[in-house]
N, C-alpha and C positions, 0 to 999 in steps of 0.2 A: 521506462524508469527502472523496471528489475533487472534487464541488462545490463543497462549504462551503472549498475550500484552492485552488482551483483559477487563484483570481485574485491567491493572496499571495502575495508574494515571497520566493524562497531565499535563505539565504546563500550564499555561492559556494563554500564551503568543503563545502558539501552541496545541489549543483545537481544532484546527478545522482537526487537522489531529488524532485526537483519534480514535482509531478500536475498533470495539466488535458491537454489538444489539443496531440501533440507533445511530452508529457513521460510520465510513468507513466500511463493510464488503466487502466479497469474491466477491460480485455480482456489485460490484461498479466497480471492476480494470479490465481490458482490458490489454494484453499482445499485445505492437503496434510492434513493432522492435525486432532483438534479437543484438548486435552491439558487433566484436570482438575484445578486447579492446589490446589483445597481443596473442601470441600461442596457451594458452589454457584458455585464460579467456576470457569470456562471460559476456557481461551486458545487462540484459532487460530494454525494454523500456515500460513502463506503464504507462496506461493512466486511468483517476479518470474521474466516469461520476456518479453522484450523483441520488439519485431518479429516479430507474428503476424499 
């Protein structure tokens, strides 16, 4: 997902969630929960830690 997003552009109104080099990378997100939301659906829970 930060590949495929990593060269498109934010609105400014939500630039603080921009991905790629310098903005949120792989190494920022933390995998907290896994939560099963019916049968066979699954949603992660992620957590943003900035500056590591």
């Amino acid at each position: 997902m930060i590949d495929d997003n990593s060269t498109r552009q934010c609105d400014r109104e939500h630039a603080e969630w921009a991905v790629g080099p310098g903005y949120i990378e792989l190494r920022h997100l933390y995998l907290v929960e896994i939560w099963q939301v019916s049968k066979n659906s699954f949603e992660p829970v992620i957590c943003y830690k900035g500056d590591v």
